[in-house]
N, C-alpha and C positions, 0 to 999 in steps of 0.2 A: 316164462311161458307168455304167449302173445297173447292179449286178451280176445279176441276172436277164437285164439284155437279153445281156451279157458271155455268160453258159453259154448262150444261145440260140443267140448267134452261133457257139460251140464244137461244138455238135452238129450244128446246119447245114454246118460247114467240113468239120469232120471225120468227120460221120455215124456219132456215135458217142453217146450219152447221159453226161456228165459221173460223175466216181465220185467222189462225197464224203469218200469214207472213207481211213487213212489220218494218218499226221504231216505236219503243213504248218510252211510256214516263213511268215512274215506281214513284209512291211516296209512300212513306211509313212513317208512325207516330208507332211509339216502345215507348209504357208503361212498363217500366221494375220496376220489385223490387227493384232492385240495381243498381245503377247509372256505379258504378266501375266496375262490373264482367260483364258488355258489352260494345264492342265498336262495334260503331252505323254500321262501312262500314262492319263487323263480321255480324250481324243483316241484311244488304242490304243484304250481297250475300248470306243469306242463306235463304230469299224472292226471288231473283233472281232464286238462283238455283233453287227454289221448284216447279217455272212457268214454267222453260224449260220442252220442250216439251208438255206444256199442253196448258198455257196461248198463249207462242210462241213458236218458233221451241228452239233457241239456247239465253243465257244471251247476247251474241254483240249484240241482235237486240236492247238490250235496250240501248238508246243515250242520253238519261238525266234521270238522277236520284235523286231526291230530299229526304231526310231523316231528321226527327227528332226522338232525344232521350227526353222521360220525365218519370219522377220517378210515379209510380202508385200502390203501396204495397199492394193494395189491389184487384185489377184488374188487373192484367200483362197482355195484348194484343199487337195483330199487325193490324194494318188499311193500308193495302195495296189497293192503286188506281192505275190499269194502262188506261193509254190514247193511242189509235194509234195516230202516230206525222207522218204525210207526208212531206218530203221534207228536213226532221229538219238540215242533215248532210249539204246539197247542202244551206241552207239560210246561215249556220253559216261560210261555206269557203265564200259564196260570201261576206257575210259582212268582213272579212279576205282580200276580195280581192285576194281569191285562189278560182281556177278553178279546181271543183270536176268534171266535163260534160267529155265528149268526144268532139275536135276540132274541 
């Protein structure tokens, strides 16, 4: 499904206009023909790029990104999930023991 028709369907369901903004979580599963003539973070960022502006405003907002490559010669696809993530930046400094906040 084209991510445009995806948030059309979301606003019709839910009657609600889509809110881009925000930390997302991005994962994605790649069925390739070829195992060699792709590589997997080649394949993220051009899932990244495709969402900008639609799914979210700009590719930073995504702070974790999970990828897998599997061979599929007869079905080539992309199974792209994104999740809004609240807070993700601020849990991972704190567990760091760095202070992302204002003093």
């Amino acid at each position: 499904m084209h991510a445009m028709h995806a948030l059309q369907l979301w606003t019709q369901s839910f009657r609600k206009p889509w809110d881009p903004s925000g930390e997302w979580e991005l994962e994605c599963d790649f069925y390739v023909g070829d195992l060699v003539k792709k590589d997997v973070d080649n394949l993220a960022k051009q899932a990244m790029d495709a969402l900008s502006d639609v799914a979210y405003g700009d590719d930073k907002q995504v702070v974790r990104l999970i990828c897998t490559k599997r061979l599929d010669r007869k079905r080539p696809r992309a199974i792209v999930t994104l999740r809004r993530v609240h807070g993700y930046l601020e849990e991972r400094a704190a567990e760091a023991g760095l202070g992302l906040g204002s003093p």
